[in-house]
N, C-alpha and C positions, 0 to 999 in steps of 0.2 A: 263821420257819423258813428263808424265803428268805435271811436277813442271817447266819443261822449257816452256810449250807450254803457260802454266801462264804469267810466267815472262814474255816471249815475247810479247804477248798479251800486257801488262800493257808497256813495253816498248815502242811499237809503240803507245800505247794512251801517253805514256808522249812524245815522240818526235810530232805527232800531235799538242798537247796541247802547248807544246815551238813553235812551229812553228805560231801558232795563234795569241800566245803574243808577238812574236818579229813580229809577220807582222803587228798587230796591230801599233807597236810605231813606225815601218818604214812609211806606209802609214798616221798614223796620221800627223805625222810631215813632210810629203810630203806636203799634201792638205795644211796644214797649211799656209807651208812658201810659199804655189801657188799662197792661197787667198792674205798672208799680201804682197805679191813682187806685184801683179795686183788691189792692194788697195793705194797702197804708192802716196799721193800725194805733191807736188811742195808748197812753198808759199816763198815770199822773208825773208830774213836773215837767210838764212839754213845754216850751218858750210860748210867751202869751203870742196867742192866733197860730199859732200851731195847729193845723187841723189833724194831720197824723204821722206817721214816719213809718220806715220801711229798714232792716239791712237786707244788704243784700252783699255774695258773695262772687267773683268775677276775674279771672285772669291774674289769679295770685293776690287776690287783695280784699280787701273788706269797704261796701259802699251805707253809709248812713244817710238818709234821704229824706229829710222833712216838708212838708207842702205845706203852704200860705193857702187858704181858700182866695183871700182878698192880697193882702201885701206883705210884707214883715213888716217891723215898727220903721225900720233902715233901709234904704236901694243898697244892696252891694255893688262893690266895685267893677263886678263882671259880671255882665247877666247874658245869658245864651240865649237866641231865640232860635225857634225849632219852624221855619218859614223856607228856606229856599231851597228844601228837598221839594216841597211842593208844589212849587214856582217853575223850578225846572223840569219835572214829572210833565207840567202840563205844558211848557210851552216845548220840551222835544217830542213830545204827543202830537201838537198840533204841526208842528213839523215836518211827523211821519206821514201825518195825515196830507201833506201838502205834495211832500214826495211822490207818496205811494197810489194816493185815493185821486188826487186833483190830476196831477199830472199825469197817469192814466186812466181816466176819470170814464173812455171809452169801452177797460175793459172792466176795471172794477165799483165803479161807482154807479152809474146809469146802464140800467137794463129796457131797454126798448120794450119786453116783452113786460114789463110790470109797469112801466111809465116813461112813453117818449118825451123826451128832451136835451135842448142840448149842452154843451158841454158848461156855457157860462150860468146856465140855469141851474144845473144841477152844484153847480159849486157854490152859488149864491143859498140854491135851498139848503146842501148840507151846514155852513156858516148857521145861517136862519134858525135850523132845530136845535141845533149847541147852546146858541142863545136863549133862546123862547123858552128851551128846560130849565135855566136857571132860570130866567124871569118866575115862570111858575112857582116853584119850587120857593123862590125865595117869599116870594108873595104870600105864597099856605105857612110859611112859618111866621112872617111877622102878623098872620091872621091872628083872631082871636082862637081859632084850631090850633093855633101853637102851643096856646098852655095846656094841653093835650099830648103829650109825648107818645101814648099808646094812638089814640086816636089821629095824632096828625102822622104815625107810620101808616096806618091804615090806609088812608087818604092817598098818602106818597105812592102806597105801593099798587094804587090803582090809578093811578097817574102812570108809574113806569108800563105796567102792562099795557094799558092807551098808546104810549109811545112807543112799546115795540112793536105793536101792529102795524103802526101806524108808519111807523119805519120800512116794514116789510112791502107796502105798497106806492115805497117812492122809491125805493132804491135795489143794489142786485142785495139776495141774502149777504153776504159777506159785508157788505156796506152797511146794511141795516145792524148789523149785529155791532157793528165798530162805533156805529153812531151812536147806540145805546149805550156802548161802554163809556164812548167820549162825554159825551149829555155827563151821565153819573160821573164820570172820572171830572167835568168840569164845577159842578156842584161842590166837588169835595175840595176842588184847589179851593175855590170862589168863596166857599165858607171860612178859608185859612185867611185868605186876601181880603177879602171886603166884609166879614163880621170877627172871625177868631183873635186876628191881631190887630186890626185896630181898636179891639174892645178890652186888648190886652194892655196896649198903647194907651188908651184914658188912664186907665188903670195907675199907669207908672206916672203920668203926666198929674193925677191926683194925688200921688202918694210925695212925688219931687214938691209941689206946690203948698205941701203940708194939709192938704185936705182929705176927709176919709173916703176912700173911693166907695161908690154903689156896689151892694155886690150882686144887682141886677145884669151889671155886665159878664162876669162870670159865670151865672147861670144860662145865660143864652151863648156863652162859647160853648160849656159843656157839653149841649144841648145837638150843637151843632157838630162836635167833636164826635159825639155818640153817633150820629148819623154816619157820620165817616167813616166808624169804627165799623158799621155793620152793612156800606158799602162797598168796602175796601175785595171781600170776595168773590162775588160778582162782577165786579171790574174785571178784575184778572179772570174770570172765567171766557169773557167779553172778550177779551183783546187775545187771550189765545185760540179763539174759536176759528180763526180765518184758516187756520191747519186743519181744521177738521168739519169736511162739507155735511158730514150729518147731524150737523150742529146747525151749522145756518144754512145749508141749501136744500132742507127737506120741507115738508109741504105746511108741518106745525109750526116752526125755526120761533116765531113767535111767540106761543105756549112753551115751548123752551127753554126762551131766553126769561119766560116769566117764572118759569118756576125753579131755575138757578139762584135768584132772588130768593127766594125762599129757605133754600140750602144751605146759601151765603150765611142767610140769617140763624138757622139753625145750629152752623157750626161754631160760629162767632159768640153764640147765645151758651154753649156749651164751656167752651176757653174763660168768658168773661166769669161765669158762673164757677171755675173752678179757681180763677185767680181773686176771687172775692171768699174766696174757702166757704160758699155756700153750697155745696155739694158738687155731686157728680154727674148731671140729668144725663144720663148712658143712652135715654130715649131718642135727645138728640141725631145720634146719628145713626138709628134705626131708621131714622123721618127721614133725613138728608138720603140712607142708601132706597129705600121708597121711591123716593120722588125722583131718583136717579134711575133705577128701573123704569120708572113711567118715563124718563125721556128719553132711555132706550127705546122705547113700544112707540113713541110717538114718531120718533127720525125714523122708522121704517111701517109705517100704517101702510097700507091694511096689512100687509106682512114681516113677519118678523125674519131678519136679515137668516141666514140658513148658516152666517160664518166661514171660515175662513178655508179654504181648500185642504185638504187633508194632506200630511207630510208627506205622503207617497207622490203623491200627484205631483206631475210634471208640465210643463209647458205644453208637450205633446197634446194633451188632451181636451186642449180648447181647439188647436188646429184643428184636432179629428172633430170634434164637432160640428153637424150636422149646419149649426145656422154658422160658423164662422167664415164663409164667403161673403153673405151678407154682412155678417160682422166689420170683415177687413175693408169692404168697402165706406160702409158708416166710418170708420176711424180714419180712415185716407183722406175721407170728404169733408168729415167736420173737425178733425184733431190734427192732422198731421201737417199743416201750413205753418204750425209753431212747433210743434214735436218732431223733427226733425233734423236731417244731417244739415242740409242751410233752407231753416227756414223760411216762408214767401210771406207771411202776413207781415205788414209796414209797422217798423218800430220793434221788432221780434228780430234779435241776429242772434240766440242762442236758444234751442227749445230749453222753455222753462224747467229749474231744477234737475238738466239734463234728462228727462226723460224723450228717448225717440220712440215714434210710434211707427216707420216706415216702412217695416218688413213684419213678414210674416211673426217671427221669432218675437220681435220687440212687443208687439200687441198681445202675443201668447205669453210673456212675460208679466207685462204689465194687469195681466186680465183684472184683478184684483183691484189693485187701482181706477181701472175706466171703470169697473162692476161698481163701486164706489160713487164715485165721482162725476161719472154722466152718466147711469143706470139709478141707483138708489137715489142718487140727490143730483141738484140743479149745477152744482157748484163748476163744473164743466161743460163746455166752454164758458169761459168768465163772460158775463152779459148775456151767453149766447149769441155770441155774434155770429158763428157761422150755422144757427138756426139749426141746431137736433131738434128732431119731430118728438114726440111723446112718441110713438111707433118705434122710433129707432129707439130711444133708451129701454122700452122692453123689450126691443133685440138682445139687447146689450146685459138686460138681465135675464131673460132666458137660455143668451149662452152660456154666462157662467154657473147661473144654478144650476144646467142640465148637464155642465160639461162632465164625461168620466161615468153618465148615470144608463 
């Protein structure tokens, strides 16, 4: 059991790690072809259908870069397609998600405390939401709302808000926060696979066949390309948030996760606007640090966190704290069956990320962390499985905010 619990270990850090680098070469070469498609400009004697061209300078070299709206007159000998950064993004995505979410699905997926069920349910319903967001999603674009690009965001981005609530009361925070990222991260492969490139595929299948391709197909990649473009930070704000419990284990995580969206948009909205050399909107991320303070204010309602213990302060000063017996015992009772030198909770033989909570010392150490992590927010213990009271986490926060005081 020990030799597998290794292996597995090391297998979730490699799918992780894959997951990293194929997201990396997806969104590189997203942003890329964003800039050079909102850079491309016009001058006369362009090759006919020429829509506009670009140089660009790079690693010692000089790059000339002309775009086809529809096709050239000719298929060249080598054509690139830009597809299986995105293909592999989401299938070592859903990989992780198998590893990580499924196969602990006790500690991190299903919370008893937000919605009993069991293990095959909840794996079945996480599958179920992944889907049903595309289904949605895809349906409001091929609507008549589609020939709306302002209005059919509108639409969209009160659909994602629906779904992160909605998330928050099937699953633990952490869960809900991944699911939304996955949802949105499955949208963007889904648009590459089942609209971008097979509409890119007529395309060339019209142009080999000597017929002039529709340029309705390209307008509904673009379209859909754009969506991506202004998904893409959000995602990533999604899938890094399971590091950080005041992100999804506070009591708004939901409002949150809605107005990251927002952000996403804002900053994207800024880049795109500056590589199209239509100016500089600075306003942008005036809006973006706004909205970022308000999700400061909201991951600690009714109060605002007091911050981080002052340099002088020592460990000492939680032990001398008046509630810290009650404290050491809350952490023995509900933390230390995994946080420890040989852990007893089943499926646990190393406490997580090496922190131990057994002795005096290690709890007066850590004070910041539990203050964190099962005082401020839910995110400890994962599920809840060893049931902290509301009472006990504002043990846990009254000692650290009084400790030294």
């Amino acid at each position: 059991m020990m030799d597998f619990a290794i292996f597995w270990d090391w297998l979730s850090f490699a799918v992780r790690w894959l997951h990293v680098i194929t997201g990396i070469a997806w969104i590189g070469s997203s942003f890329y072809f964003v800039a050079l498609d909102l850079g491309l400009r016009q001058r006369p004697g362009m090759p006919a259908g020429a829509f506009g061209e670009e140089w660009q300078v790079h690693g010692g070299g000089f790059y000339h870069i002309q775009k086809y709206l529809v096709a050239p007159a000719e298929m060249p000998e080598h054509l690139t397609w830009f597809k299986w950064e995105s293909y592999a993004t989401w299938l070592s995505g859903f990989a992780m998600l198998c590893v990580v979410y499924y196969a602990g699905a006790d500690l991190f997926l299903i919370d008893p405390n937000v919605l009993p069920m069991s293990v095959p349910v909840g794996i079945l319903l996480s599958m179920a939401t992944i889907g049903v967001g595309w289904v949605v999603y895809d349906l409001l674009c091929r609507s008549p709302l589609g020939k709306s690009d302002t209005g059919l965001m509108l639409v969209l981005y009160c659909v994602l808000v629906f779904i992160a609530w909605g998330l928050t009361h099937l699953f633990t925070g952490r869960a809900a926060f991944l699911h939304l990222g996955a949802i949105t991260a499955t949208i963007m492969s889904a648009n590459v696979f089942m609209v971008i490139i097979p509409n890119q595929k007529i395309v060339v299948a019209d142009l080999i066949a000597g017929r002039k391709p529709d340029p309705k197909y390209g307008k509904i990649a673009k379209q859909r390309s754009l969506h991506n473009n202004y998904l893409t930070l959000p995602v990533l704000f999604l899938m890094l948030s399971n590091h950080y419990p005041l992100a999804f284990g506070t009591q708004f995580n939901w409002v949150i996760a809605s107005l990251v969206f927002i952000i996403g948009v804002l900053i994207r909205h800024y880049f795109n606007t500056v590589h199209k050399r239509a100016g500089n909107p600075h306003w942008t991320w005036l809006g973006a640090l706004v909205l970022f303070i308000i999700i400061i204010w909201l991951s600690t309602v009714p109060k605002v966190l007091t911050g981080e213990p002052k340099a002088s302060a020592s460990a000492d000063i939680y032990i001398a704290s008046a509630h810290f017996p009650a404290v050491r015992d809350t952490v023995l009772g509900r933390c230390s069956m995994c946080h420890a030198q040989e852990p007893v909770y089943e499926g646990i033989y190393h406490a997580p990320k090496g922190v131990m909570l057994d002795t005096d010392a290690d709890i007066a150490n850590h004070a910041r962390e539990i203050y964190l992590q099962a005082g401020r927010s839910h995110a400890m213990p994962p599920a809840n499985v060893s049931q902290i009271t509301d009472k006990e986490r504002a043990l846990l926060v009254a000692w650290f905010e009084g400790a030294g005081k």
